[in-house]
N, C-alpha and C positions, 0 to 999 in steps of 0.2 A: 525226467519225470515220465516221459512216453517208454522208456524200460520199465520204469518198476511198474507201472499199467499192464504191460504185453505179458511179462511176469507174473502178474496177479490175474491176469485172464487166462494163461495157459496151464496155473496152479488149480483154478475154479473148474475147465473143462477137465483136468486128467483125475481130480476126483470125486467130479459129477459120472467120468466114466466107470469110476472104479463102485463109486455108489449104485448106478444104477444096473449093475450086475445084481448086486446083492438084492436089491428090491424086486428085480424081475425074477430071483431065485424063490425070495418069500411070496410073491404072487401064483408062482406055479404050484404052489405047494400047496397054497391057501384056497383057490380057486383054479386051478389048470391051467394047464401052460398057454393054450389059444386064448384063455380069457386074459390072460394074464399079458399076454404079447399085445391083445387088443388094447387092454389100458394102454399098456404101455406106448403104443403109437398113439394112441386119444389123444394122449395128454401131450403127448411131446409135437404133434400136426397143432393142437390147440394154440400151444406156447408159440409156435412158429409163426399160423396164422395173424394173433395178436403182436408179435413184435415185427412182422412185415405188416401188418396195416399201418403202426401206429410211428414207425420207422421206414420202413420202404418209401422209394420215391416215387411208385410206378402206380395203376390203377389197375384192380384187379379185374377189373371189366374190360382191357384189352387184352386180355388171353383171348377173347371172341374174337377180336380181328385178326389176331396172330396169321400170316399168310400159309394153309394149307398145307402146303408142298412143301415146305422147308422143315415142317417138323415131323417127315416122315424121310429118316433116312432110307439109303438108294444101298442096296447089299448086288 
């Protein structure tokens, strides 16, 4: 059962990818390519937002405490 799931999830993302070429072709055309790229991240930061609040285990108000110096890599 947990194949024909992984199956059907990686069916859903390869023509969510293939979809969302096309849509971001008809947005630049319809409205410009910046505006068009800008939906395009709105919505997809949106979806993301809501299915990490509503799924995620973590709180989003500990990005503030996150310790500094670890999230500035050393080159």
């Amino acid at each position: 059962m947990i194949k024909f799931i992984i199956a059907f999830l990686a069916l859903i993302g390869g023509s969510g990818l293939a979809i969302q070429s096309q849509i971001n072709a008809i947005f630049s055309k319809k409205v410009g390519v910046f505006e068009g790229a800008s939906i395009s991240f709105a919505v997809g930061a949106l979806a993301l937002f809501f299915f990490a609040f509503f799924f995620g285990k973590g709180n989003f108000l500990y990005v503030f405490s996150a310790p500094k110096r670890e999230l500035v890599a050393d080159y």
